[in-house]
PASEBA-1860 file (N, C-alpha, C; in nm, 3 decimals):
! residues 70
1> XXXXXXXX> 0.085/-0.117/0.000/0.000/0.000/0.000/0.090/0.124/0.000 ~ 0.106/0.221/-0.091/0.117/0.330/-0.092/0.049/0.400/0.010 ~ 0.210/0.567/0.022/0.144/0.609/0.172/0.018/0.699/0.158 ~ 0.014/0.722/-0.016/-0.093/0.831/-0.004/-0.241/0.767/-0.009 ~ -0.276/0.632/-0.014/-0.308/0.513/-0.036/-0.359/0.491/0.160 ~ -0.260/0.486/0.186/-0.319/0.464/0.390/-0.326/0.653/0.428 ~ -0.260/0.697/0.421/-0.297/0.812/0.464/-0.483/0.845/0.434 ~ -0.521/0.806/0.278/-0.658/0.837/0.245/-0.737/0.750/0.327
9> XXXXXXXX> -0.695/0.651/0.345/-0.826/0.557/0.403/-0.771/0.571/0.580 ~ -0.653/0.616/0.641/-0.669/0.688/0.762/-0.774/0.760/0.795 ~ -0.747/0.871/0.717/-0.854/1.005/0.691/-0.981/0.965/0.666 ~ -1.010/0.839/0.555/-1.179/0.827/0.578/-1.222/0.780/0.663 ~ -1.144/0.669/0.744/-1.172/0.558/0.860/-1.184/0.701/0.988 ~ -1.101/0.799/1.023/-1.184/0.915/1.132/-1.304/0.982/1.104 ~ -1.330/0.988/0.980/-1.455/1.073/0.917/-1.573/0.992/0.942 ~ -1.545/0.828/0.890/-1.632/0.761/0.947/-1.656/0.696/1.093
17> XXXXXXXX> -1.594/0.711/1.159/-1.558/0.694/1.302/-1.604/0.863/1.375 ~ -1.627/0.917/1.290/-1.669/1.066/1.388/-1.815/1.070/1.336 ~ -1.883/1.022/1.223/-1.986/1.019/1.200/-2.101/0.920/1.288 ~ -2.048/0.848/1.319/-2.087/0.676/1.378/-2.083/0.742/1.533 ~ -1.956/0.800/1.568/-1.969/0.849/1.701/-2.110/0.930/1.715 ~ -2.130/1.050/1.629/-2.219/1.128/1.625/-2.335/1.071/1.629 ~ -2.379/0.976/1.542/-2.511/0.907/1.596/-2.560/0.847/1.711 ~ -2.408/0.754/1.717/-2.428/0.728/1.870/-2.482/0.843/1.951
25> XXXXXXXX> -2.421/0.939/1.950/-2.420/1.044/2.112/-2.576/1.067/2.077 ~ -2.648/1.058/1.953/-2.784/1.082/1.971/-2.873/1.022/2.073 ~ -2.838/0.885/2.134/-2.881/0.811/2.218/-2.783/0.803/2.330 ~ -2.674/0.802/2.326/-2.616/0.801/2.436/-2.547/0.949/2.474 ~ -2.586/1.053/2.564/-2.551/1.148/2.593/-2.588/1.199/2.739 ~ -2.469/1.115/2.793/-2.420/1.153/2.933/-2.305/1.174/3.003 ~ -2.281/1.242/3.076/-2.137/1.249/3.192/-2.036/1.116/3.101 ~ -2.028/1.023/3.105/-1.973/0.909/3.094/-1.979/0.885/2.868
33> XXXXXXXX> -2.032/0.947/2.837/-2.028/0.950/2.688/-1.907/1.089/2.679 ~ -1.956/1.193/2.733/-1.856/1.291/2.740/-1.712/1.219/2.752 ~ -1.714/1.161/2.913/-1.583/1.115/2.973/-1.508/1.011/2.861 ~ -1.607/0.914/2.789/-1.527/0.902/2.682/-1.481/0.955/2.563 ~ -1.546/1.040/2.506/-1.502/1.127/2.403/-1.364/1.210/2.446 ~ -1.380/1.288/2.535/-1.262/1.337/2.618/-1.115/1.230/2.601 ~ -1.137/1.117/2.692/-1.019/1.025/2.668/-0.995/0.935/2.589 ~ -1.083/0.970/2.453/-1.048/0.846/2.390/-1.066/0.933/2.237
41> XXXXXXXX> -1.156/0.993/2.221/-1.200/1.010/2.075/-1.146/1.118/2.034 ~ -1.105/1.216/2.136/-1.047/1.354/2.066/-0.920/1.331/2.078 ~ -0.827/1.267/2.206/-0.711/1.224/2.180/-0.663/1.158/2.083 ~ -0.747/1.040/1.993/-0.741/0.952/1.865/-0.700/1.062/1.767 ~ -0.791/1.147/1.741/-0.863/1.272/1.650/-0.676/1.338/1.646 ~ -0.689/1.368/1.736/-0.544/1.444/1.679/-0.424/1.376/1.652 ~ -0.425/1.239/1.718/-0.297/1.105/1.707/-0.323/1.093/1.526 ~ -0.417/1.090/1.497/-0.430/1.077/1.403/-0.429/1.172/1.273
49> XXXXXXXX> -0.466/1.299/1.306/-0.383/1.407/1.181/-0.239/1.360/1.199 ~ -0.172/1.420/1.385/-0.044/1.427/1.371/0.033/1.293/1.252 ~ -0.038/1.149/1.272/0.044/1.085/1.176/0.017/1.112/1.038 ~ -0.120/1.149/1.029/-0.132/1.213/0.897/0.013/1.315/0.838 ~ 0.002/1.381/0.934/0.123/1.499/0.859/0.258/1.409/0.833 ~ 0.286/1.333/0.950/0.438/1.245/0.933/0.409/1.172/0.811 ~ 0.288/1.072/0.762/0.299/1.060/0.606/0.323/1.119/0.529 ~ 0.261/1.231/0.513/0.262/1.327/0.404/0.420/1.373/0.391
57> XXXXXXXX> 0.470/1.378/0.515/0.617/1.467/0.532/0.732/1.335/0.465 ~ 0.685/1.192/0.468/0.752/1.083/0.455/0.756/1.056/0.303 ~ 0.629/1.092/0.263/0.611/1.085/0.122/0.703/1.122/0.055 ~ 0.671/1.296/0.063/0.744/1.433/0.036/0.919/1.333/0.034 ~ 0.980/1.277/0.109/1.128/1.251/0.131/1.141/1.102/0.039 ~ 1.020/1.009/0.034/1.081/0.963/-0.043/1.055/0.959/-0.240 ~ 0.980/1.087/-0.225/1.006/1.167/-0.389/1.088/1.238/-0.410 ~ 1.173/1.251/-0.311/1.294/1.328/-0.341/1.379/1.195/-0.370
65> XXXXXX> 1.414/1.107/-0.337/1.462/1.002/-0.272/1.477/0.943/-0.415 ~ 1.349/0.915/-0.497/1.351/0.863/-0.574/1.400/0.942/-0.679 ~ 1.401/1.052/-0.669/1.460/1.117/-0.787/1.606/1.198/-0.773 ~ 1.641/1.203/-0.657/1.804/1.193/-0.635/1.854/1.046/-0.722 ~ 1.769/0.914/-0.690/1.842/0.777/-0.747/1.826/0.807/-0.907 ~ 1.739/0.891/-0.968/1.700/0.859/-1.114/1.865/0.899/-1.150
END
């Protein structure tokens, strides 16, 4: 798999994972739905750009990479 390849389906797998959350909280919205969103879903949320960017930045090095070898 190419990284721009997991990076995309990273990115759709939170979109759909924040959508799914969202329905959920339609029925479940209490103290303890909060307390997990808090420690689990917004901490994910940003673990997950941040590796977003380290792909993108990994990419970026090995297109250079490959064209230093050409």
């Amino acid at each position: 798999m190419s990284l721009s390849v997991g990076r995309t389906k990273l990115l759709t797998s939170l979109k759909d994972l924040r959508a799914r959350w969202d329905r959920v909280r339609m029925k479940w919205d209490d103290p303890m739905s909060k307390e997990f969103q808090q420690q689990f879903l917004d901490p994910l949320e940003g673990k997950v750009r941040s590796g977003v960017s380290a792909m993108e930045h990994m990419y970026d090095i090995v297109l250079q990479a490959r064209k230093d070898c050409q």
